[in-house]
N, C-alpha and C positions, 0 to 999 in steps of 0.2 A: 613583491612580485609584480615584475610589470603586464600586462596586459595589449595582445595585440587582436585588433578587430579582422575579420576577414579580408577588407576592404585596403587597411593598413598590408596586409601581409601581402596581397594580391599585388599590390604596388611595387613593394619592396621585392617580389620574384619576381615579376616584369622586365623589370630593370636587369635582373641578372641572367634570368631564364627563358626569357620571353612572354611573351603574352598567353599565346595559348596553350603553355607548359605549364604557366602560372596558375592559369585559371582550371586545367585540369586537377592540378596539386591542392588548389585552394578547395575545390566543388568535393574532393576527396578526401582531406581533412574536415573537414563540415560536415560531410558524412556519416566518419567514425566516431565523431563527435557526439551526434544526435542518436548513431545506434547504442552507444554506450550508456546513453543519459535514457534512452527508452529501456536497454535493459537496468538499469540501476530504480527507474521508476517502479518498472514492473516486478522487481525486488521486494522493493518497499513495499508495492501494493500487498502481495502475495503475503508477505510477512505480517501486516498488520490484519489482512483478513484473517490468516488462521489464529491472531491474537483476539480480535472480536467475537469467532464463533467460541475458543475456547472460556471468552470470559460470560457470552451467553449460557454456555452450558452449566459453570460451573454457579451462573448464577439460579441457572431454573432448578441446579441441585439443591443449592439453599435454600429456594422458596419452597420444596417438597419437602426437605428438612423440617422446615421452620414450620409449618402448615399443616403438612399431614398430622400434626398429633391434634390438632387443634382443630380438625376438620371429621377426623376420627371422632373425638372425645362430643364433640355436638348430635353426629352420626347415634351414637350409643345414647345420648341424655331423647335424642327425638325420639329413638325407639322405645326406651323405656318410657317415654311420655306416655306415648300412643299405647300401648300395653294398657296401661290402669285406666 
C-alpha cells in the first residue's frame, strides 16, 4: 500500500483543483485523520484503564484471600498468649 504525505497530496489537487480548494481538501482530511486517531486513542485508553482497575481489584481479593487467614490465626494465638 502506497503511502501519500499531505504535502504530496496538496500538490497533486493543486494541479487539478486549484490551490485553495486543495488546501481546503487537504487541512480537511488531516483533520478527520487526527479526530479519528484521538478517538481510537481514547478507546484504548478507556479500555486498558478499566483493565488495570479490574486487575487491581481482583488482585486486593487475593491478597484478603491469601492473608486473612493468616492474619486471623496470629490474631487468636496473640490473644490466647495474653490470657495465660
Amino acid at each position: 500500500m502506497a503511502t501519500v504525505t499531505t504535502v504530496q497530496l496538496y500538490e497533486l489537487l493543486s494541479e487539478k483543483i486549484g490551490k485553495p480548494v486543495a488546501q481546503t481538501l487537504t487541512t480537511y482530511i488531516d483533520e478527520q485523520i487526527k479526530d479519528e486517531f484521538r478517538g481510537n486513542k481514547d478507546t484504548i485508553v478507556s479500555e486498558l484503564t478499566a483493565k488495570i482497575e479490574s486487575a487491581k481489584s481482583s488482585l486486593m481479593s487475593a491478597i484478603i484471600v491469601l492473608f486473612l487467614p493468616m492474619y486471623l490465626t496470629i490474631a487468636i494465638f496473640l490473644i490466647n498468649y495474653l490470657k495465660h
